[in-house]
C-alpha beads as a LAMMPS data file, in Angstrom:
LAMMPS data file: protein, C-alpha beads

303 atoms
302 bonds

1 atom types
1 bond types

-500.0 500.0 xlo xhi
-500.0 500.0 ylo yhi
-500.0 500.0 zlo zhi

Masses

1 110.0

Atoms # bond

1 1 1 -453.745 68.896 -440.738
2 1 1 -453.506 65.253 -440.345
3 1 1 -451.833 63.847 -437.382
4 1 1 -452.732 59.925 -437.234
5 1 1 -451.697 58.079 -433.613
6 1 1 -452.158 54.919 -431.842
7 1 1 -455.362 54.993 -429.363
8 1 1 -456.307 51.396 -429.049
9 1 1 -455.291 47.731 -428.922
10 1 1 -457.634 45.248 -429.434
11 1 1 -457.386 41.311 -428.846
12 1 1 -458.620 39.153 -431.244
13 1 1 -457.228 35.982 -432.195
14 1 1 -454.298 34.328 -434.056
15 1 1 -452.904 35.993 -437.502
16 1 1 -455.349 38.288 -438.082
17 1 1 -455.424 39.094 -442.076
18 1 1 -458.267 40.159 -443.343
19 1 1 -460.107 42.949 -442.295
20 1 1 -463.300 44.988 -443.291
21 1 1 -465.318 48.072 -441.684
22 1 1 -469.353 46.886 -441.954
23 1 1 -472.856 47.316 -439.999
24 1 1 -471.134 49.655 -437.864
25 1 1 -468.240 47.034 -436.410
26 1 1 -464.895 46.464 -437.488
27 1 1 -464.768 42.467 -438.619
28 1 1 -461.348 40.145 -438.616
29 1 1 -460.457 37.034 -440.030
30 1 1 -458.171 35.250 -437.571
31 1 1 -456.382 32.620 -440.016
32 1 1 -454.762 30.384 -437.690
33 1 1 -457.764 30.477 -435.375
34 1 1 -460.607 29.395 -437.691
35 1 1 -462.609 32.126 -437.214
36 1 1 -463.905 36.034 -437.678
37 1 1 -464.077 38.683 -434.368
38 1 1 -466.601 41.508 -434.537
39 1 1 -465.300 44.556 -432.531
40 1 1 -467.124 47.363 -431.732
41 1 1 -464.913 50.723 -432.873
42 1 1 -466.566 53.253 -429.934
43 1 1 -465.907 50.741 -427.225
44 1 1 -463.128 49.251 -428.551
45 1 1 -464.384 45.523 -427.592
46 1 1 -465.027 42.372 -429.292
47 1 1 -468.574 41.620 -429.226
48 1 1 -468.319 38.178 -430.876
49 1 1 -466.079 35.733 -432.268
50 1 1 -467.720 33.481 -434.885
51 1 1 -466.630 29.871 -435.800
52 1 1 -468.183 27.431 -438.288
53 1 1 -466.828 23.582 -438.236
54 1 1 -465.294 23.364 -441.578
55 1 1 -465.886 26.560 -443.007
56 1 1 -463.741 29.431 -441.560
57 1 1 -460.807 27.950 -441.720
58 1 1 -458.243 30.260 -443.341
59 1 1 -460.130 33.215 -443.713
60 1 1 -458.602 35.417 -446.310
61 1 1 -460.788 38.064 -447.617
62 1 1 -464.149 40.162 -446.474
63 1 1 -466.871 41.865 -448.037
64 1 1 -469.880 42.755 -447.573
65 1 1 -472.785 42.310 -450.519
66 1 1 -475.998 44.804 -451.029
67 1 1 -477.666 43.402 -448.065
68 1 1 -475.262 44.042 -445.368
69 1 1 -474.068 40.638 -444.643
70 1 1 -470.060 39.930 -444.093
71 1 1 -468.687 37.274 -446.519
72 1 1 -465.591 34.942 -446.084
73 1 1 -463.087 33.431 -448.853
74 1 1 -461.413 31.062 -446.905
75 1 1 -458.492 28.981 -447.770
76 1 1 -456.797 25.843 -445.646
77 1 1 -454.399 23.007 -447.074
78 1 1 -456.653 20.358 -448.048
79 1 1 -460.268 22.288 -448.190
80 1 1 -461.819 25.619 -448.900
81 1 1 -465.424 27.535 -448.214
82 1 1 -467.217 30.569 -449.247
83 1 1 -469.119 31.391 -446.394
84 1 1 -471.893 34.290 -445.334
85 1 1 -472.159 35.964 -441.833
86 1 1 -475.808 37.148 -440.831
87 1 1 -474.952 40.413 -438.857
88 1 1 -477.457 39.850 -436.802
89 1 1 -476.895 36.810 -435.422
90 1 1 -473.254 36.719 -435.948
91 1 1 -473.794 33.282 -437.459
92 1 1 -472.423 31.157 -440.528
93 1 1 -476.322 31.049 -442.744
94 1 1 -474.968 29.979 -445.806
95 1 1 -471.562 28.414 -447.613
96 1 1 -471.859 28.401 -451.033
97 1 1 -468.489 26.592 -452.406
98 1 1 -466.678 23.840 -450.589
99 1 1 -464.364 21.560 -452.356
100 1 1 -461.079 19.653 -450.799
101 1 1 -458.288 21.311 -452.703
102 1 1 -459.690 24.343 -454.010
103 1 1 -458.968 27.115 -451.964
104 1 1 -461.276 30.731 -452.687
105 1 1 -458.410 34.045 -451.875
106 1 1 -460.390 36.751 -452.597
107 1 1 -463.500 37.860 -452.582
108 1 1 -465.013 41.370 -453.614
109 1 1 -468.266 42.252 -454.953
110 1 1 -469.468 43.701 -458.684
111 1 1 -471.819 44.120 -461.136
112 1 1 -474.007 42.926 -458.699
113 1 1 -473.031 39.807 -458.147
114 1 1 -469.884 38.057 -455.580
115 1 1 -466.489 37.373 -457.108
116 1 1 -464.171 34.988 -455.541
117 1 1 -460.059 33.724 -456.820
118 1 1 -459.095 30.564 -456.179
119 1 1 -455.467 29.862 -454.867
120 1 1 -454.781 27.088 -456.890
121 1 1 -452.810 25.807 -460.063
122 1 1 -455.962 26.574 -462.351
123 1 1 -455.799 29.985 -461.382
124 1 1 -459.096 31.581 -462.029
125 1 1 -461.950 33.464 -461.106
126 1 1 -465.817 32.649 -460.146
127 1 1 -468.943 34.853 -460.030
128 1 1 -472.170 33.846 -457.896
129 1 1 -475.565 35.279 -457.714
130 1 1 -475.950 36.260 -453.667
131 1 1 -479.329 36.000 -453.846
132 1 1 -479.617 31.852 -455.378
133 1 1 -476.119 31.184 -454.243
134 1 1 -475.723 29.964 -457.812
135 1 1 -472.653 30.114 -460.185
136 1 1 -473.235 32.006 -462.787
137 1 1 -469.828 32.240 -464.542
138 1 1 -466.322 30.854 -463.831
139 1 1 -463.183 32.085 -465.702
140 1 1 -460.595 30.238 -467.726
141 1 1 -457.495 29.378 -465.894
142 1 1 -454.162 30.370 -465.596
143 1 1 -454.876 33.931 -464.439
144 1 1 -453.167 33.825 -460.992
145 1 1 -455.257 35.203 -457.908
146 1 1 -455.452 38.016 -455.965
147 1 1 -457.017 38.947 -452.443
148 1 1 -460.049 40.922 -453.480
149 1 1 -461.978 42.592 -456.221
150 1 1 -462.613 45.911 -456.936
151 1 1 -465.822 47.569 -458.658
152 1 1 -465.058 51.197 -459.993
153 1 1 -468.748 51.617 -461.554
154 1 1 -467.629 50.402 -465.068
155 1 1 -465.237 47.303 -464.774
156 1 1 -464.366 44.859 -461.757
157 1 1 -460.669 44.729 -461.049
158 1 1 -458.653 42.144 -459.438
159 1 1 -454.609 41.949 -458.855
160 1 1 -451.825 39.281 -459.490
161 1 1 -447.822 39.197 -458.771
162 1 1 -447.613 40.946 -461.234
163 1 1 -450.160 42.556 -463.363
164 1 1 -453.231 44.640 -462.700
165 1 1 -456.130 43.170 -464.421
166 1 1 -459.536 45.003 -465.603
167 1 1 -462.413 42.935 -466.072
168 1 1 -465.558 43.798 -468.096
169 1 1 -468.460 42.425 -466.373
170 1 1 -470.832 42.333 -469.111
171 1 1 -468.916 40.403 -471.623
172 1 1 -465.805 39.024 -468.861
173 1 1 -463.477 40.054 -471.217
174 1 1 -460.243 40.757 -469.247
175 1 1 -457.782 43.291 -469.520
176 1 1 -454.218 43.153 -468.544
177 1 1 -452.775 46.150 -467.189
178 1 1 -448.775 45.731 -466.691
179 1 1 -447.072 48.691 -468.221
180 1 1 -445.551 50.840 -465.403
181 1 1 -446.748 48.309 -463.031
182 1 1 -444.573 47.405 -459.788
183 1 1 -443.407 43.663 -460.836
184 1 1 -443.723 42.236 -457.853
185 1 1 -447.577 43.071 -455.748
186 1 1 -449.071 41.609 -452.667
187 1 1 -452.470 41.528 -454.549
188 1 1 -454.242 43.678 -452.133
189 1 1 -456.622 46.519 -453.907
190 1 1 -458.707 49.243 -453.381
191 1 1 -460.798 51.979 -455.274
192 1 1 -460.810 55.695 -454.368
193 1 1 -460.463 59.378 -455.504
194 1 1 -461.539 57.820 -458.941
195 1 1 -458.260 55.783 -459.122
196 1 1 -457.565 51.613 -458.719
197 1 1 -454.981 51.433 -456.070
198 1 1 -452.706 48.607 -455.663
199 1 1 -450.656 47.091 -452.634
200 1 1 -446.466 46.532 -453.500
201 1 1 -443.946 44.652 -452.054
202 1 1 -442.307 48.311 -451.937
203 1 1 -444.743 50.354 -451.836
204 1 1 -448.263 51.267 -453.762
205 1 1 -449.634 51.452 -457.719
206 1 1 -452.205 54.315 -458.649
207 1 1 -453.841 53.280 -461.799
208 1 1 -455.865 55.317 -463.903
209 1 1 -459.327 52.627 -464.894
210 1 1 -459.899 54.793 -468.059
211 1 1 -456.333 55.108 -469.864
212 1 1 -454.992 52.298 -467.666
213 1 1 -451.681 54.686 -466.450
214 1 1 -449.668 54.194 -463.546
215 1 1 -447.793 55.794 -461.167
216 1 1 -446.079 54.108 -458.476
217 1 1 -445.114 55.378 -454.903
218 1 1 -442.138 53.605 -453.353
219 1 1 -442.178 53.610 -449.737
220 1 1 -439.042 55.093 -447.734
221 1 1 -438.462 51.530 -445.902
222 1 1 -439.828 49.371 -449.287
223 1 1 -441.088 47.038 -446.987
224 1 1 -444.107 45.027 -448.437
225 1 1 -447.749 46.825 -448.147
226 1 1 -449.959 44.668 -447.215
227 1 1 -453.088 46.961 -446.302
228 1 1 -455.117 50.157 -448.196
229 1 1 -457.966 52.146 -447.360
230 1 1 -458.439 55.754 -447.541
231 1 1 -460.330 58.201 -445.307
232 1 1 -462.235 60.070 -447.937
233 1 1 -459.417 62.480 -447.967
234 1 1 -456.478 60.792 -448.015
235 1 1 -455.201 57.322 -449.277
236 1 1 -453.920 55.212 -446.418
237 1 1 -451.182 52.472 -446.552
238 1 1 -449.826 49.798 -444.022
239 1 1 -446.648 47.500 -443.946
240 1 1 -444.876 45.088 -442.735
241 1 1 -442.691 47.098 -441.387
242 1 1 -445.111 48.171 -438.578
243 1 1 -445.792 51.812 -440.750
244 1 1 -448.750 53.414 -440.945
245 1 1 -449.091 56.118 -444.203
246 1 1 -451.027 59.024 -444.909
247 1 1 -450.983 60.137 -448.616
248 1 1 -452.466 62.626 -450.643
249 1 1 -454.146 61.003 -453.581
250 1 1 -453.122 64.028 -455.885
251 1 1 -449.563 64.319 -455.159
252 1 1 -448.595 61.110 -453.550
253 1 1 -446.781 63.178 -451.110
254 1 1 -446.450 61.286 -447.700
255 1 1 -448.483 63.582 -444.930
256 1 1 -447.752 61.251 -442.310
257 1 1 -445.931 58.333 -441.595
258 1 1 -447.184 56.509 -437.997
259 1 1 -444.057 54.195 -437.135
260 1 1 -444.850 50.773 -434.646
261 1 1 -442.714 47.769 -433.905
262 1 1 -445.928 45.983 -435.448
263 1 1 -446.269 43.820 -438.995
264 1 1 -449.022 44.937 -440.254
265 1 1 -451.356 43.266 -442.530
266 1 1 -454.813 44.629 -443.557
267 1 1 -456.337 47.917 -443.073
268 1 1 -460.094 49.792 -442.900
269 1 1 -461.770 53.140 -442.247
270 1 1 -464.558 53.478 -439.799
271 1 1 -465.613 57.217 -440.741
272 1 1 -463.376 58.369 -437.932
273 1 1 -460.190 56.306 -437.485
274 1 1 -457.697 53.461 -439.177
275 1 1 -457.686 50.045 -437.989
276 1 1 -454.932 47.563 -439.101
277 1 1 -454.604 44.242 -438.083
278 1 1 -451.147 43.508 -436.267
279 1 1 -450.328 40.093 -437.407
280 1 1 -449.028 37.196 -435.486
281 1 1 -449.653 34.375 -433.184
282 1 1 -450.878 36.876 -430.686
283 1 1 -453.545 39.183 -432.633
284 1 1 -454.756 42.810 -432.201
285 1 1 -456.118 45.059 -434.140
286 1 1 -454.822 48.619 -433.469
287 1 1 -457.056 51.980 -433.708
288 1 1 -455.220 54.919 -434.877
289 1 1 -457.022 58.406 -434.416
290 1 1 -456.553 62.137 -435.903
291 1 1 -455.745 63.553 -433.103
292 1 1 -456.470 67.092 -434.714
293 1 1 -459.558 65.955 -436.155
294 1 1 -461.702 66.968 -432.452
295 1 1 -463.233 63.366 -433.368
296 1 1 -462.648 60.968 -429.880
297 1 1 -465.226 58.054 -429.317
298 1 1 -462.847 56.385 -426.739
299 1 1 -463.600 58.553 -424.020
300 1 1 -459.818 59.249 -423.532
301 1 1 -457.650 62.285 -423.412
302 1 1 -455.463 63.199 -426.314
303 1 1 -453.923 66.250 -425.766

Bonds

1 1 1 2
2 1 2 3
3 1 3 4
4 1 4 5
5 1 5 6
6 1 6 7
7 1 7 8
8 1 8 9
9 1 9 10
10 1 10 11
11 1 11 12
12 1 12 13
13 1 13 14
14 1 14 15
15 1 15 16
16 1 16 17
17 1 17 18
18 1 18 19
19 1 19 20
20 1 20 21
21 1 21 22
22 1 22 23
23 1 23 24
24 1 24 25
25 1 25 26
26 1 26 27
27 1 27 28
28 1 28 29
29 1 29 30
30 1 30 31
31 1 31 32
32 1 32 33
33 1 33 34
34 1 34 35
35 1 35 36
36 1 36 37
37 1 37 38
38 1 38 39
39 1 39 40
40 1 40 41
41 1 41 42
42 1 42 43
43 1 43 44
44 1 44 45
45 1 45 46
46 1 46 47
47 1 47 48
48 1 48 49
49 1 49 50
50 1 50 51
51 1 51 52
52 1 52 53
53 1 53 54
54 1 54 55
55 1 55 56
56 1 56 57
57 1 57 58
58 1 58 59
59 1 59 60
60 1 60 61
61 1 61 62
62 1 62 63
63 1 63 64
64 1 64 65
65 1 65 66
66 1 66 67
67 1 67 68
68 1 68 69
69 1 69 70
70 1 70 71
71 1 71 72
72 1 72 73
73 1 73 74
74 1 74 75
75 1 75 76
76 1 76 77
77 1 77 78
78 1 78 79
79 1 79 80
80 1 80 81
81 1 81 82
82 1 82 83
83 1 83 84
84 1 84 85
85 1 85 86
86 1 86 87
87 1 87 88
88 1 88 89
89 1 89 90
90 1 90 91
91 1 91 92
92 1 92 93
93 1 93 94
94 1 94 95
95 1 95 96
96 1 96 97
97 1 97 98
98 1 98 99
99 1 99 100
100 1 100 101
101 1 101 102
102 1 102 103
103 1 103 104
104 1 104 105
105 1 105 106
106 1 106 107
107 1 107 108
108 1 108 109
109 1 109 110
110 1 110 111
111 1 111 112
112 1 112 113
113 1 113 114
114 1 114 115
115 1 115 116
116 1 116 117
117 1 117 118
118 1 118 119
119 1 119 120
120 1 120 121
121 1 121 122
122 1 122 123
123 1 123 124
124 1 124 125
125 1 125 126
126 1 126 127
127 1 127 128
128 1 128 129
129 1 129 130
130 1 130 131
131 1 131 132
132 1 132 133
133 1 133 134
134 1 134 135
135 1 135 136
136 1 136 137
137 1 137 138
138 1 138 139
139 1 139 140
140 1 140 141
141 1 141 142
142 1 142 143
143 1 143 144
144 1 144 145
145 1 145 146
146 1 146 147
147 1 147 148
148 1 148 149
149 1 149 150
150 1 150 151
151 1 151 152
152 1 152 153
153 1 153 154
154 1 154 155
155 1 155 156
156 1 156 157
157 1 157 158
158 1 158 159
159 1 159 160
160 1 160 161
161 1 161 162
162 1 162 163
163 1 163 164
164 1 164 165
165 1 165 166
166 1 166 167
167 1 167 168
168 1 168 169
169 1 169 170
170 1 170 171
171 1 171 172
172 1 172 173
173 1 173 174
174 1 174 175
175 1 175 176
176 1 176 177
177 1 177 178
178 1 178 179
179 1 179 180
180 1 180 181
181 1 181 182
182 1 182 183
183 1 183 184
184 1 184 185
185 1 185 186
186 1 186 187
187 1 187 188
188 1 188 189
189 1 189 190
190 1 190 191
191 1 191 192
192 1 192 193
193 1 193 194
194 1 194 195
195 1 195 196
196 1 196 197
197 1 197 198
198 1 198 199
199 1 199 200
200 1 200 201
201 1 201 202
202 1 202 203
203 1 203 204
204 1 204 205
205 1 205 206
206 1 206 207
207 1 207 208
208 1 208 209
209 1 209 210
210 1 210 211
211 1 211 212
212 1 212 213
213 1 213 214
214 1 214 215
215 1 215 216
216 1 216 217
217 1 217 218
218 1 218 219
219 1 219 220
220 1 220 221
221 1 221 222
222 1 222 223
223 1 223 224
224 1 224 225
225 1 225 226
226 1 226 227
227 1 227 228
228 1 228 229
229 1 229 230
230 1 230 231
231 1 231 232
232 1 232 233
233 1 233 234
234 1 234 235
235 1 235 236
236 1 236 237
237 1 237 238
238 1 238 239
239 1 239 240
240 1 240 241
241 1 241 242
242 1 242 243
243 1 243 244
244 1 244 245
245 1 245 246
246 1 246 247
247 1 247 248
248 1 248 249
249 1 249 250
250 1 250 251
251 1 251 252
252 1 252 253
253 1 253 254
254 1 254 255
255 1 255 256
256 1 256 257
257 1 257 258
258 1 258 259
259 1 259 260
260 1 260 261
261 1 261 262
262 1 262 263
263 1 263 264
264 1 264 265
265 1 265 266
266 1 266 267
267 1 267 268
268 1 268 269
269 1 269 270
270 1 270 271
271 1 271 272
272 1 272 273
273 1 273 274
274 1 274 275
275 1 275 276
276 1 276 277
277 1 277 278
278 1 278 279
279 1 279 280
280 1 280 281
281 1 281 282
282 1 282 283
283 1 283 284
284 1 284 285
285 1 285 286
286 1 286 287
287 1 287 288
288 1 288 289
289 1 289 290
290 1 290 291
291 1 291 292
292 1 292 293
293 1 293 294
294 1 294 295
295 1 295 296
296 1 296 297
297 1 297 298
298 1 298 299
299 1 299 300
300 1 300 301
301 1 301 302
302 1 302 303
């Protein structure tokens, strides 16, 4: 039985967005504050919070490449960076795009290589080699942008308002996905249970990567989903309505729904509980628990 509830708050700084469960530490992107906090999920601490002059402003997207390092997209008004977190240091080593008006969204990482959107009017996509920091392919425009890329061993997937799009990384020949598609998306994806799952502004988009069918969940509040992950059982949805919702990937039936005054943006997995970043001027990041599961690493009682 599943039975999710709140067990922790943690501090980090303002508008937390982007989130991402790596090296054994749950890592935020504080937009407003310029920079990324590292929090430890058994203590329930932030062990550091990383700045960078110039290049983690905006942070927008995580993920974390073959060798265990945390990257950035960041976007800000007038300048954006690519930038790559050592994990042992908790240090900027490397930024491998800045440019004043281009602003990097999303960032994911497939076929071996980094792939990072650009919030802009050209609309388009860019691949780099991790290892020479080189480009080694950008995308013609008008594509839109969305807040991360998916690999699901075959293609490398990527969202926009309002199509889901399937990219062949051998030839980048793109496929649009849009029939049965929820019009309007918040661009967020994630890949599970052998399905692409997509983040609507009422709800969430399974998509089948092989006959490119979908079938749509609409959530009881249709507030906008901001956040996915799944648990390796179930699939795993926030809003911004402060909800919190277990679902079973076969069914789509709703197993749980965790309820919070909170808007809630992104979400993770750390092999034992959720984390979701509660946005706003004041940032936490909140630790939800199975309380059925026997599993407690905060030392607490939750009877």
């Amino acid at each position: 039985m599943t039975f999710y509830r709140q067990t922790a708050s943690v501090a980090v700084q303002s508008e937390p967005i982007p989130i991402l469960y790596s090296n054994g530490s749950i890592w935020v992107g504080n937009f407003d504050s310029a920079s990324v906090s590292r929090i430890n999920p058994v203590t329930n601490t932030v062990t550091a919070t990383i700045t960078s002059a110039g290049f983690l402003t905006g942070p927008t997207s995580l993920a974390e490449d073959d060798l265990g390092n945390v990257w950035v997209a960041c976007e800000s008004f007038s300048s954006g960076s690519v930038s790559r977190i050592d994990p042992a240091t908790n240090t900027v080593n490397a930024s491998i795009y800045t440019a004043n008006g281009i602003k990097p969204t999303g960032i994911g990482m497939g076929a071996g290589e980094m792939w990072v959107s650009f919030n802009s009017s050209s609309g388009k996509y860019t691949r780099f080699d991790t290892t020479t920091l080189l480009e080694t392919y950008a995308s013609g425009t008008g594509l839109g942008f969305g807040y991360n890329f998916k690999d699901d061993g075959t293609n490398v997937w990527f969202d926009t308002f309002s199509a889901c799009r399937k990219v062949d990384p051998s030839t980048n020949t793109i496929t649009s996905v849009t029939a049965g598609i929820t019009a309007t998306s918040f661009m967020f994806l994630h890949y599970a249970f052998g399905y692409i799952w997509r983040c609507t502004n009422d709800g969430i988009d399974r998509v089948n990567p092989t006959t490119n069918a979908v079938t749509a969940l609409t959530s009881a509040t249709s507030a906008v989903v901001q956040g996915i992950t799944d648990n390796g059982v179930d699939i795993i949805f926030s809003d911004i309505a402060g909800e919190i919702r277990v679902v079973d990937p076969t069914s789509l039936a709703v197993k749980q729904t965790v309820t919070s005054g909170n808007y809630y943006w992104a979400t993770t997995f750390d092999g034992s509980a959720i984390w979701a970043n509660a946005y706003g001027p004041s940032g936490a990041c909140h630790k939800f628990i199975n309380v059925n599961a026997g599993i407690f690493t905060d030392g607490a009682s939750h009877l």
